[in-house]
C-alpha positions, 0 to 999 in steps of 0.5 A, spaced: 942 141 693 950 141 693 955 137 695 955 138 703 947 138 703 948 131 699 953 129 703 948 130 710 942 127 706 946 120 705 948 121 712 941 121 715 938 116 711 944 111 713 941 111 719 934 109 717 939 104 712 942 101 719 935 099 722 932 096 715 938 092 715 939 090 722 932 088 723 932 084 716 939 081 718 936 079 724 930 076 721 934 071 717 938 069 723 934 067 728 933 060 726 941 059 727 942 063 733 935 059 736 940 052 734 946 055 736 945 057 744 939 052 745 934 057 745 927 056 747 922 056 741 918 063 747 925 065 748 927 066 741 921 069 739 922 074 745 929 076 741 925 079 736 919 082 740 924 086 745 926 090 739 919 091 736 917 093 744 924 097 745 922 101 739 914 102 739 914 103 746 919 109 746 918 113 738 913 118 741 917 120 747 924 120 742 921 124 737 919 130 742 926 129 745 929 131 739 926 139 739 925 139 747 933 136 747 935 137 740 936 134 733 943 133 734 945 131 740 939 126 740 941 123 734 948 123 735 947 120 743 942 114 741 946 112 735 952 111 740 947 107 745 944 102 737 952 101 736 954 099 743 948 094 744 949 091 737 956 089 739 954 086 745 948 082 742 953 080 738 958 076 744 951 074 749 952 067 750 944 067 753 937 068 750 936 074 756 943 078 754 940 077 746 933 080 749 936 085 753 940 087 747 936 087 743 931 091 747 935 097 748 937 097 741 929 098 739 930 104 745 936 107 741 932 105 734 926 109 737 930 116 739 935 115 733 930 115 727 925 120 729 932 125 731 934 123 723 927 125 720 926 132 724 933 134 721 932 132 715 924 137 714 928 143 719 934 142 713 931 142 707 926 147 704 919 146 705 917 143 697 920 140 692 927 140 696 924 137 703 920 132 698 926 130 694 930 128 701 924 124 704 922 120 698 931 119 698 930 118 706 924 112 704 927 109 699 933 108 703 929 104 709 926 100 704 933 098 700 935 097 706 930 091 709 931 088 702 939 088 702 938 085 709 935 079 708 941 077 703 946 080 706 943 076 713 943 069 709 950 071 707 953 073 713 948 068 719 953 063 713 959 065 716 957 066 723 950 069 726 955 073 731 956 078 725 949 079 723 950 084 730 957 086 729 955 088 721 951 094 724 957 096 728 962 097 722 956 101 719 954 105 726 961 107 727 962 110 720 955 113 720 958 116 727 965 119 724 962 123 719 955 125 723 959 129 728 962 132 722 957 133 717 950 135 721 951 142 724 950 144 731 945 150 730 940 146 731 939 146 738 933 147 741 930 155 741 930 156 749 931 151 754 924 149 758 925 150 765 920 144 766 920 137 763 914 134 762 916 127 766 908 125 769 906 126 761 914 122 759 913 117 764 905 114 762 906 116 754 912 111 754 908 105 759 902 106 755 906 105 748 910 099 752 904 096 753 901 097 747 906 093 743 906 088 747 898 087 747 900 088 739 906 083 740 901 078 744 896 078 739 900 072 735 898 068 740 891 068 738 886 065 744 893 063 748 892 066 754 888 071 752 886 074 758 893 077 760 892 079 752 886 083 754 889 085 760 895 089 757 890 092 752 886 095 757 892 097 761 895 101 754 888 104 754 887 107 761 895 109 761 893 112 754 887 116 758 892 117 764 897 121 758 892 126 755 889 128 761 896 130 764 897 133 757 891 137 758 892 140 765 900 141 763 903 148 763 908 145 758 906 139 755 910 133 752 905 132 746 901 139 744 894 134 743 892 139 737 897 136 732 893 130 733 887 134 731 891 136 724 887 132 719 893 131 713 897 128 719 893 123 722 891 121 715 898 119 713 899 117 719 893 111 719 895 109 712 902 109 714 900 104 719 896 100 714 901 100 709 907 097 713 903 093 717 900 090 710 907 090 706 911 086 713 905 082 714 905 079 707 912 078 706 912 075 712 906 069 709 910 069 703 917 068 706 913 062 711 909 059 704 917 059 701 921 056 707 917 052 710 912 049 704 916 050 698 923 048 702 927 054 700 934 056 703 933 063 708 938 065 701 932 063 696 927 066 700 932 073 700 934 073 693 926 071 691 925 077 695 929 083 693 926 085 688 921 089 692 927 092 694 925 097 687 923 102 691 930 104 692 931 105 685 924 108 684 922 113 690 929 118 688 927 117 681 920 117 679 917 118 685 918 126 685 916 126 679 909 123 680 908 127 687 910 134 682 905 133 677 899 130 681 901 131 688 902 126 694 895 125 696 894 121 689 900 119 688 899 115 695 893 112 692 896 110 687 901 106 692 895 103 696 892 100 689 898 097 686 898 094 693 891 092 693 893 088 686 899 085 688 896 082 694 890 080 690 894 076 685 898 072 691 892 070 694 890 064 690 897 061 690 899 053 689 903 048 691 907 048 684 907 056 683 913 057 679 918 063 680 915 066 674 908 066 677 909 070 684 914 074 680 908 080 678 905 081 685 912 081 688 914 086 683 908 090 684 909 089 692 915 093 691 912 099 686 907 099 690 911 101 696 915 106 691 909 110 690 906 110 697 911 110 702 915 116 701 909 121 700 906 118 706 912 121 709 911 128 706 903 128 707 906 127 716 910 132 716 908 137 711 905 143 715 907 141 721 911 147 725 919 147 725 918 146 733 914 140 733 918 137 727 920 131 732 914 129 734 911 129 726 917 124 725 915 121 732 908 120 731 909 117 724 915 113 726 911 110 731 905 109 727 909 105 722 912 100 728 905 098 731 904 098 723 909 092 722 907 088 728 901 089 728 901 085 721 906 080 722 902 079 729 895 079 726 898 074 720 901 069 726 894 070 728 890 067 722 894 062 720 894 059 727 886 059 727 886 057 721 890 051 721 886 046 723 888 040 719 894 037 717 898 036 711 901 041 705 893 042 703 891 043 709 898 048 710 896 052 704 889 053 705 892 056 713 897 061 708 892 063 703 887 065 710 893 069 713 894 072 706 887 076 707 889 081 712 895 085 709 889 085 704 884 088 708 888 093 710 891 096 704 883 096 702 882 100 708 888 103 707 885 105 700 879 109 702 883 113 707 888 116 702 881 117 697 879 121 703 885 126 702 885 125 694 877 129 695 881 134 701 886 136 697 882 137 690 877 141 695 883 145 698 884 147 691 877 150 688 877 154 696 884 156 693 882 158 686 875 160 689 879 166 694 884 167 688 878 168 684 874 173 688 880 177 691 882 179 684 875 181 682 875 186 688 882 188 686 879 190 679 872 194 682 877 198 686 883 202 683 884 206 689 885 200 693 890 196 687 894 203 687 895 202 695 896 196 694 902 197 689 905 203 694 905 198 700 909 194 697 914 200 695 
């Protein structure tokens, strides 16, 4: 790639960067922002819900709003509406005007980053270009969560208000340079003469309610029938939206791309994955803070070093992908994140650094080799006119995926205190470290159903390969037309 073509890559994994950041920073200063406003304990937890609701409840919409609307206008807009609300979460004096802030940046989060990703797979040629720009993009995202959490502690130190301000640097640097940098052909072939909004308005409803069914989930039996409620309600929007879809002359969602098997797979074990890897740094940030005593700085500084990815997705990654192919490579991924999970779950109450050092580290390979490939398995194949909705319907499926983990931990940990006391604290920690395990298991047998697809696509391949060069061979005459075509 050349310099410009660099220069448009970092510019657009800057965007994934912000979100990682921003919600790493926001994580670490919830504790300070709760005590310095007098928040309730439902109300501080709402801070951090309006986000993952504002996000999830809107990619599928944002996504498709890049290749209706276009790439660049999308990124560009939503961008400016993630600074401005970041700024002003940064002045709120209110638990509301926190959650109103942090709500509509989700919302700006949801239309921004598909816009990046779609600009990333119709910028770059399909193969080992495109591979190399979306493992960089991933690995990004992933160093960013993890500078996040140190750079949070640092900054909820001087002040909670510059953990919002921060991005608001950040975002209008991005800002100057994208205006400059991303070009302005990327609009959309042909303005529709009608919008779907029937199959916009009950697609956003029913992935609203969806994440807060997801979101609710933490609360186990609490209030479970407002839980179930919402659920149902998701389920029958849900079924309201693919009947819109299908009578629609010019749907929002072509429901065939959900029927593109490479796709839904990637995208189910992208869900797993993330929700596994959030879930589990979640128990384990719980297990330092609130067991062990550590600082929120500790904890960050314990934690960076799963932030290898950023060194090794750009790196080593494309390597691996080349040479055995993503399918593999993501099964490898999902296998260090079985291991990693598996040595953590018999934790202590004296465990040294020393001790959870392993499976920390290989929680970070494991993303490394898993993430990034996922990233090209969704979006590979996908038509250049439908590439925001690939990265749409990934990006929705890692945020369900990261709350759905974090929920369902919150989840079991909560059933399975039960007594009191460090012991007891304990063993509800090693019951709530069984559910990011579970999930890279399954998420595991899906990825060895693409290993035994991509192996069957290429005998099918060699097979064709075989028989057409038989043909060609039996017929000269046929060969020879062959040959004068092409003249």
């Amino acid at each position: 790639m050349g310099t410009r073509a660099w220069a448009l890559l970092l510019v657009l994994c800057g965007t994934i960067f912000l979100e990682g950041i921003d919600v790493a920073m926001m994580a670490v200063a919830i504790p300070a922002v709760r005590a310095d406003l007098g928040l309730a304990t439902g109300t501080a937890a709402w801070v951090m819900s309006a986000y993952v609701l504002g996000y999830a409840g809107f990619t599928l919409l944002g996504g498709r709003a890049a290749d209706l609307l276009g790439r660049r206008r999308m990124f560009l807009l939503w961008l400016t509406v993630f600074l401005a609300f970041s700024g002003l979460g940064g002045f709120a004096t209110d638990g509301w005007m926190l959650i109103v802030a942090r709500f509509v940046t989700g919302v700006a989060a949801a239309f921004m980053t598909p816009a990046a990703l779609s600009l990333i797979t119709t910028s770059y040629e399909e193969g080992p270009q495109r591979n190399k720009a979306l493992l960089v993009f991933a690995g990004t995202g992933a160093a960013g969560f993890s500078l996040g959490l140190v750079i949070g502690g640092l900054l909820t130190g001087i002040g909670w208000r510059w953990v919002f301000f921060a991005p608001v640097l950040l975002a209008a640097a991005l800002l100057v340079v994208a205006a400059r940098l991303i070009p302005r052909q990327d609009a959309p072939p042909r303005l529709r003469r009608t919008f779907d909004l029937p199959g916009a308005v009950t697609v956003a409803g029913a992935m609203l309610l969806a994440a807060y069914t997801v979101v609710r989930l933490e609360h186990g039996l609490h209030h479970w029938p407002l839980t179930l409620a919402s659920g149902l309600a998701a389920v029958l929007l849900a079924g309201a939206f693919v009947a819109v879809e299908r009578r629609c002359p010019d749907p929002l969602v072509r429901l065939g791309i959900l029927r593109w098997g490479p796709a839904v797979r990637a995208d189910l074990g992208a869900l797993l994955f993330l929700g596994a890897f959030f879930g589990f740094q979640f128990v384990v940030t719980l297990y330092l803070q609130e067991l062990r005593g550590w600082s929120s700085l500790q904890t960050a500084v314990a934690l960076i070093v799963t932030g290898i990815d950023a060194v090794l997705a750009p790196t080593l990654t494309p390597r691996l992908v080349t040479r055995f192919g993503h399918a593999r490579v993501i099964t490898g991924g999902f296998l260090l994140a079985v291991a990693s999970y598996a040595l953590f779950l018999p934790v202590g109450m004296e465990w040294s650094y020393a001790m959870m050092f392993p499976a920390l580290l290989l929680s970070g390979l494991a993303f490394a080799l898993a993430f990034g490939p996922l990233t090209i398995a969704a979006t590979d194949g996908v038509a250049e006119s439908e590439q925001g909705l690939a990265g749409g319907l990934l990006t929705t499926a890692t945020q369900f995926g990261s709350a759905i983990g974090i929920s369902a931990v919150t989840a079991v940990y909560g059933l399975a205190s039960t007594g009191s006391g460090p012991e007891a604290t304990l063993s509800a920690f090693r019951a709530a470290l069984t559910v990011p395990l579970a999930l890279v298991v399954l998420g595991t047998l899906i990825s060895l159903v693409s290993v035994r697809e991509a192996r069957r696509a290429v005998r099918n391949a060699s097979q064709v390969s075989s028989v057409n060069a038989s043909h060609t061979k039996a017929n000269p005459a046929q060969r020879s037309g062959g040959i004068s075509s092409w003249k």
